[in-house]
Each structure stands twice: as structure tokens, then as C-alpha cells.
N, C-alpha and C positions, 0 to 999 in steps of 0.2 A: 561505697554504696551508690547504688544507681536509684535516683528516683522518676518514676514515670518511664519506667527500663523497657514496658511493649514485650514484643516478643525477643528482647534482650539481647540485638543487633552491636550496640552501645557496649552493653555489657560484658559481651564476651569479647568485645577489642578490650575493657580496661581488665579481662584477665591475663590480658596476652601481657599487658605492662607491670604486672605487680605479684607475687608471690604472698600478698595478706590477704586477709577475709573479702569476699566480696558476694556481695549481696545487692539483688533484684526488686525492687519493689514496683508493684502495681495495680489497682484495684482491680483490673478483667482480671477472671477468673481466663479467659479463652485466650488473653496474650502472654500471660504465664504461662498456660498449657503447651503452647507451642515454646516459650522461650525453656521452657525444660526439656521438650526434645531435642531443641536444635542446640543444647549446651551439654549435651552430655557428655560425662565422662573430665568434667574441667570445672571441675569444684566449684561450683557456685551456685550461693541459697537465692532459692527464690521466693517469695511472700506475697499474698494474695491479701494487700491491707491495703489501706485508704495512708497519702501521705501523713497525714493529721494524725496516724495511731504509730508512727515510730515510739518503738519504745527502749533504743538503743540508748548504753551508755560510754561516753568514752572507748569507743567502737572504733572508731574511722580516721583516718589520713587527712581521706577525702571523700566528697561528698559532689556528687557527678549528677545535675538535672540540666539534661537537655530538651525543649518545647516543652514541657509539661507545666512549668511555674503556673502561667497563667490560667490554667484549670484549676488549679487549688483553691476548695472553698475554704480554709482558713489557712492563710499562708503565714501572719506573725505567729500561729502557733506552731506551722511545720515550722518557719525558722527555729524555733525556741527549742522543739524535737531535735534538730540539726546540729543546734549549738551544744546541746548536751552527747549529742553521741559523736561528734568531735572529737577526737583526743589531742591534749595542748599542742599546742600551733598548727593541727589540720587545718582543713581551706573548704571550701564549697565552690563551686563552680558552674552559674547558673545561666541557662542560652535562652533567653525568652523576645520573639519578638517586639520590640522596645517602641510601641504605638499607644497612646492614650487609649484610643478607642478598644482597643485589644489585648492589651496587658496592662491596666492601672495597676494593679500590685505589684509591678514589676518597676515602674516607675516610681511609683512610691519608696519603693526600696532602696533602689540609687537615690533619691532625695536624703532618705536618713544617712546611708553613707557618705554623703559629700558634707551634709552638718556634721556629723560627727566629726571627719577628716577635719573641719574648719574652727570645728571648735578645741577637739585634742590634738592638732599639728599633725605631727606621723606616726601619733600615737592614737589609734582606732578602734576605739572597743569595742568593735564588730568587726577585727578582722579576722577573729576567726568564723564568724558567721558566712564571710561575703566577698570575694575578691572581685573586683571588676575591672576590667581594663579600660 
């Protein structure tokens, strides 16, 4: 799953990599419209929802937001969406520019992951929410 996919630039490279479901998400209505022409014919759903209404379940591998995190007006709740459409040991994979000023939720985020890391060793109950390098 792509979140914050635009006109689905993104997306259509992670169809070139993968043979499972993949699916588009993104609230314009006008970047899905183009990401469905420019993807035709290469199986992939596209969805005209706000992150915050995934309603996938044990769905995904993987879970693919590139720039978009930091728009998100409830982002522990997309996490929470994410973690449920997951399926055991998928990943997420989130690129957001890493600046207080411009992505606090992004930051925020790596802080809970490096406590948890430090509190359960190599065992991180968010890794299947969050992998970060």
C-alpha cells in the first residue's frame, strides 16, 4: 500500500517489484484521477480516502509513505490503521522530512521507537509498525 501515492509515480515502481495487491491511497480526488490513467492496464486499486479511514485488514507486506507523513492530521491513528493492515512481520516504510519545525510527528515517532528499542532490547513492539534506518 502506497500512502499519500499523488498521481501514483511511487506506485506504479512498487508494482514493477511485487506480484501482491497493491493499492493507491490519497485524499485529491484530481491526483487519483490522473494516477488511474497513467496506471492502466497494471492492476492497481486506487482510493480516494483520507489516511486516517484505512480500513484494511492484515492486507500488506508492506506499507510504502513517501513525504506525505507530515500532513497527516491524526497520524497515531493512521499508524494504528497501518498496524492492523499489516500482515505478521510486514514493515512500513516512512520518508518524511526529519525537522521539528516541519514534521513533529515524524519525530515523535522515532522518539517512541528508540524507547521502546531501549526498553525491549531487539525485541520492538513496533516493529512491525515502523522500520527506520
Amino acid at each position: 500500500m502506497d500512502l499519500g501515492c499523488g498521481t501514483g509515480h511511487l506506485t506504479r515502481k512498487i508494482r514493477s517489484l511485487t506480484n501482491g495487491k497493491v493499492v493507491g491511497i490519497d485524499p485529491s480526488r484530481g491526483m487519483i484521477k490522473e494516477a488511474v490513467v497513467k496506471s492502466r492496464g497494471l492492476d492497481i486499486v486506487y482510493e480516494i480516502k483520507s489516511v486516517e479511514d484505512i480500513d484494511y485488514e492484515d492486507t500488506f507486506d508492506v506499507i510504502f509513505c513517501n513525504s506525505a507523513f507530515q500532513w497527516f492530521k491524526e497520524p497515531e491513528k493512521t499508524i494504528k490503521n497501518c498496524y492492523r493492515s499489516l500482515r505478521r512481520n510486514g514493515r512500513i516504510g516512512i520518508q518524511a522530512p526529519a525537522k521539528k519545525v516541519y514534521c513533529p510527528n515524524f519525530i515523535e515517532a522515532i522518539k517512541l521507537v528508540k524507547r521502546d528499542k531501549m526498553d525491549y532490547g531487539n525485541i520492538c513492539p513496533l516493529q512491525r509498525t515502523m522500520v527506520l534506518s
